[in-house]
N, C-alpha and C positions, 0 to 999 in steps of 0.2 A: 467399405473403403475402396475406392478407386485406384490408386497407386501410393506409392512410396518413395519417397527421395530421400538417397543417404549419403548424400555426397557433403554435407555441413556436419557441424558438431554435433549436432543431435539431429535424428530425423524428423520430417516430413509428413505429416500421413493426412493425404488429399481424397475428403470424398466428391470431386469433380475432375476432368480431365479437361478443361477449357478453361484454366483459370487463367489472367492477364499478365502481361510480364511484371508491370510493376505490382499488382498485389505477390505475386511469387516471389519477388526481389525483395519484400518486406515482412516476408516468413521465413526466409533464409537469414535475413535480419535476426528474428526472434530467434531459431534456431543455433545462432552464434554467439547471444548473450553466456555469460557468465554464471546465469541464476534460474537459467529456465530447467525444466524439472522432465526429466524422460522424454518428451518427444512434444511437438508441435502441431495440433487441428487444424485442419483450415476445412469449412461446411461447406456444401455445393452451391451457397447462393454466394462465397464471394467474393469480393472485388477492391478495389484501391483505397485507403484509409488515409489519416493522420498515423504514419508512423506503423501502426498494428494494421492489418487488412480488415475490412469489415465484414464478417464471419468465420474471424480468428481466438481461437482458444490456445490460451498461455498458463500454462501454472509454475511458481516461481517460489524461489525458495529464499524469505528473509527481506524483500523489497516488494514495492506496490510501484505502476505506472501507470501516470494519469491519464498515459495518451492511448494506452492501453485497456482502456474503459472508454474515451472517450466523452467528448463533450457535451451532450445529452444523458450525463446521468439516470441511471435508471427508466430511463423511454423502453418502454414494454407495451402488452397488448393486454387487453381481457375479452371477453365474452360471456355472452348470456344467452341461456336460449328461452325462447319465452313459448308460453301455451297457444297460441294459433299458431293455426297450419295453413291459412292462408288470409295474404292484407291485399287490399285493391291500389291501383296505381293511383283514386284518390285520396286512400289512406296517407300512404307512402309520399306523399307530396305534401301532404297536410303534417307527418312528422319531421319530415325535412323543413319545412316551415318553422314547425315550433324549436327546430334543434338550432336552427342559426339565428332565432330570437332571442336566445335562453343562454347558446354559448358560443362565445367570443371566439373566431376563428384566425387563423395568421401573426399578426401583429398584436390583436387588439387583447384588449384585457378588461375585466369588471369596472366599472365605474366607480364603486366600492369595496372596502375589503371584508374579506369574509371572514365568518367569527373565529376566534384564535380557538376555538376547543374543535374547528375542523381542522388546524393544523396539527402535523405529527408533533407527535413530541421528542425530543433528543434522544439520543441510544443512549442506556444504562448510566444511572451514575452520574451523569453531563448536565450541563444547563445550557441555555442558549449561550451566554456568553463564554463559553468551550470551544465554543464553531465559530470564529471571528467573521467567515465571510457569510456563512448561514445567518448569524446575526445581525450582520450591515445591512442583509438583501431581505430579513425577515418581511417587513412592513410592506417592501414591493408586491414581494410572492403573494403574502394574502389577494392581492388584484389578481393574481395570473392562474391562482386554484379556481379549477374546473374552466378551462381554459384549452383549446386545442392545440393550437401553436400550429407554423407552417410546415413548408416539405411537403416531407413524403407522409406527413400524418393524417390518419381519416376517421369517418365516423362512419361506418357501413351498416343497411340492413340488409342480409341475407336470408337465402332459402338453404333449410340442411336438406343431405337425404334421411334426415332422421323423419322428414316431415315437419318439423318446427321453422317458423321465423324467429333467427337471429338478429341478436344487436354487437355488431364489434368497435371496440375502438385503438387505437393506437396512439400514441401520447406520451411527453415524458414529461423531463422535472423544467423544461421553461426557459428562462431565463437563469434562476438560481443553480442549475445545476451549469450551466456554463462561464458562470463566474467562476464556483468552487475549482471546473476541472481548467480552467486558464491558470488560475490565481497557484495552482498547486503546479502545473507545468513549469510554471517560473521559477516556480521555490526549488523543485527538482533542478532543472535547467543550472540554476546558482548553483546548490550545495556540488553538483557533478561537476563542473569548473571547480570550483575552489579542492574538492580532492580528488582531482587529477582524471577523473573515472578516462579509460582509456575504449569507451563507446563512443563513438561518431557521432556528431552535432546532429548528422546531417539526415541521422536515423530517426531522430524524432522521439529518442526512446528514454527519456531526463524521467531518473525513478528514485522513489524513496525508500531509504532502510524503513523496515518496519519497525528496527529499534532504538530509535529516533522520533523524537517529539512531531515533527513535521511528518512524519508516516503516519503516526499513528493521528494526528488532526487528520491529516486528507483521509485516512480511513474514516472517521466519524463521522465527518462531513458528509463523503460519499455516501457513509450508508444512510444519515438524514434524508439527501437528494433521491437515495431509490425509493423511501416512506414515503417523500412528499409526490416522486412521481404517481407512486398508490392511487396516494388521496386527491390528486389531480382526476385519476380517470376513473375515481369512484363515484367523485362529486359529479363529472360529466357523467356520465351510469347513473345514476339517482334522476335526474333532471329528464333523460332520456326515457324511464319508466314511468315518471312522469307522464313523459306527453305521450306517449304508449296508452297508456289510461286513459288521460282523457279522448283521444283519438279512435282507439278503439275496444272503448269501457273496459269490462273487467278483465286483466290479463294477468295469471301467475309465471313467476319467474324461476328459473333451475338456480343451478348449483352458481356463483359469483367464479368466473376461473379467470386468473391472472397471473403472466411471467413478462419478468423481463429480460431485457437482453441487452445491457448496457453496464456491467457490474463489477466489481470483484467480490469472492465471496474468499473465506477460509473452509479448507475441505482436505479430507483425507484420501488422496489417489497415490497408489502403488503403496503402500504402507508408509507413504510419510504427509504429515498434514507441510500443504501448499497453498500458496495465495492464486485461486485459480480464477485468471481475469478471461469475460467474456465481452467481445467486442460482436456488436451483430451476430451475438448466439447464444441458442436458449438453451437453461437447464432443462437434460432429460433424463431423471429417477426415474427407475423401473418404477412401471405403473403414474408416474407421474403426468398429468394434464399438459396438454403445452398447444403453443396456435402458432400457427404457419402462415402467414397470411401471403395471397399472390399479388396482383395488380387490382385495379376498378373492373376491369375487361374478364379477370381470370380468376379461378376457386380459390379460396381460401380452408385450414382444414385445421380440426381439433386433432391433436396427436395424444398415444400418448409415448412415454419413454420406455427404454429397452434397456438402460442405466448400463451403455456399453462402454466402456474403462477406453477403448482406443480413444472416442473422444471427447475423454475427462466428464463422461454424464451430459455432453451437450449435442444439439444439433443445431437446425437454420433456423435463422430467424425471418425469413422470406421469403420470398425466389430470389434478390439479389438483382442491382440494377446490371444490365449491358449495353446502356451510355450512361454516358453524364450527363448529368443537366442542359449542358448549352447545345453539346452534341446532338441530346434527342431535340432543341426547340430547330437545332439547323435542319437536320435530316428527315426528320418526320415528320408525312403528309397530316396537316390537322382532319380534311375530310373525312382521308381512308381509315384515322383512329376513330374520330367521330362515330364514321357508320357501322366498326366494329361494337364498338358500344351501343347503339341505335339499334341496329340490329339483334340482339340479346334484348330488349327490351330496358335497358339499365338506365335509372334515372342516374346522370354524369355527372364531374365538374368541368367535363372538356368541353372549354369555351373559347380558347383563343391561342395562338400561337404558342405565348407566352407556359400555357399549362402544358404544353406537350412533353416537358419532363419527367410530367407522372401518368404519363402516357400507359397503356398496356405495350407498349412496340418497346418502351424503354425497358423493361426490366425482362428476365431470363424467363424462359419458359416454366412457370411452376412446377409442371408433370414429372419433368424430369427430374428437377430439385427435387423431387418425392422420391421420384426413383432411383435415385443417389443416394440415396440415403432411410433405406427402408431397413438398416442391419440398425438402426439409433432412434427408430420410431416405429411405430403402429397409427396408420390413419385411421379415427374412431366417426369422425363425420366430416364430409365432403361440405362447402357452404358457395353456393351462387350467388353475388353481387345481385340485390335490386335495385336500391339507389346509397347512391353514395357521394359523403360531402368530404373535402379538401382543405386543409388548411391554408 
């Protein structure tokens, strides 16, 4: 941990020292709530949110907040590491090929929908018709599984120092999981007006009792939306080994590793169980697997957890952007990111003004988000971008 601020209701506890004012101004937020539970994380990658900053950990006692999870539901990462140790640049062009034949990037979505026994199925007990918005948006989402979706999502192959070629992705729940967490914003939003809550409109911060009908649906929901984000980027993952094979014949595959970082989970921290919501940040169990990922330009790394109670079992889920979107397409030279990337060798997706949001210049220096936070991880394999595609 980097420092401490205790000047709010509850502390602070910052593993970064350059974090922005307004992500700062919206942990001192969290820190003033009514229900939040011992002290306030915020990870070294981050930055400005809806409401919660994006690499902020909250645990809370008897209420859920949507905005506190966040509208990508369940968007997480996985990885694979596969048995070659080395692919040719006409390998790697030939599976970039097959990956944007095969899956849907940005916008787009299947043509068809895919078979319903590759959908999840509902949490315990429940039917689809439990999940009202899960169930309005069911039929869509089959088009949108195995799907990559835009942003900052990608499909990478790298080089570990283990000596293996990886395969990563990043991905979440779509379209469906931003219905669920709009459609529950509002319902908080109401229920907080109609009894009085004496929280600020203007916080962003409209939450549900947990014991309450409407808590407990957004709970179910949510957790549908982290299943289906799963099986989103399992389905991409299958497809990807796929054309692995055929591209470059027989290749075995390691361990399946996947977290996400878009959640509320129920958990037991300080001796009381809390609803502990991560926004832009990943569970980390001692001994627990976790991925880090950097820019297109910069490493990526398998962690694993150090299951440190300061912060509540989590760390980054990135490096964390330092622009925004429109910021990096104004300020950043497209050539000099180009030839950053050109230079490593890295088949890109930087092609035009327009992409320079997912620029390497846009986001924080990975190194040091590692080294901010090496008391909540252990780096187990280092991964260099070879080519990499963009939603």
């Amino acid at each position: 941990m980097k420092t401490e601020i205790r000047s709010e209701k509850l502390p602070i506890k910052l593993w970064l020292d350059d974090i922005e004012e307004g992500a700062l101004e919206q942990a001192r937020h969290l820190a003033n709530l009514p229900f939040s539970h011992k002290h306030i994380a915020v990870m070294p990658d981050a930055h400005l949110g809806y409401g919660m900053p994006i690499g902020g950990v909250m645990a809370t006692h008897g209420v859920i907040i949507p905005n506190a999870v966040g509208v990508d539901i369940g968007c997480g990462m996985c990885a694979l590491q596969t048995s070659l140790s080395n692919i040719s640049t006409d390998q790697l062009k030939a599976i970039m090929s097959g990956i944007r034949r095969l899956v849907p990037l940005g916008f787009r979505h299947h043509d068809t929908k895919q078979k319903r026994e590759l959908m999840p199925k509902p949490p315990a007990g429940l039917s689809l018709t439990d999940l009202p918005i899960v169930h309005q948006e069911y039929e869509h989402a089959r088009t949108q599984l195995g799907t990559l979706g835009g942003g900052n999502h990608f499909i990478e192959i790298q080089k570990g120092s283990d000596g293996h070629i990886w395969i990563m992705i990043h991905s979440g729940s779509r379209n469906l999981g931003f219905k669920v967490a709009n459609f529950y914003n509002r319902v908080a939003s109401q229920l907080n007006a109609q009894g009085g809550s004496n929280i600020p409109v203007n916080w962003q911060l409209a939450y549900l009792p947990l014991d309450l009908p409407e808590g407990r649906q957004y709970l179910a929901e949510m957790e549908y939306c982290v299943t289906f984000a799963l099986a989103n980027r399992t389905f991409m993952m299958e497809r990807i080994k796929d054309i692995f094979q055929l591209v470059s014949g027989t290749v075995k595959f390691g361990t399946f590793i996947n977290i996400a970082h878009n959640y509320a989970a129920l958990e037991n921290h300080y001796h009381q169980n809390v609803m502990v919501h991560r926004k832009g940040a990943t569970r980390a169990l001692p001994g627990e697997y976790g991925i880090i990922p950097g820019s297109q330009g910069t490493p990526s790394y398998i962690v694993q957890g150090k299951g440190n109670e300061e912060s509540f079992h989590s760390c980054s889920h990135g490096a964390g952007r330092r622009m925004g979107r429109k910021q990096a397409q104004r300020q950043l030279d497209l050539e000099d990111e180009r030839k950053i990337l050109n230079d490593q060798g890295i088949i890109h997706a930087l092609r035009s003004r327009r992409d320079l949001d997912e620029a390497a210049g846009a986001y924080k220096e990975i190194d040091k988000v590692i080294d901010n936070q090496l008391d909540l991880v252990e780096v187990v394999v280092s991964l260099r971008p070879l080519a990499v595609i963009k939603g």
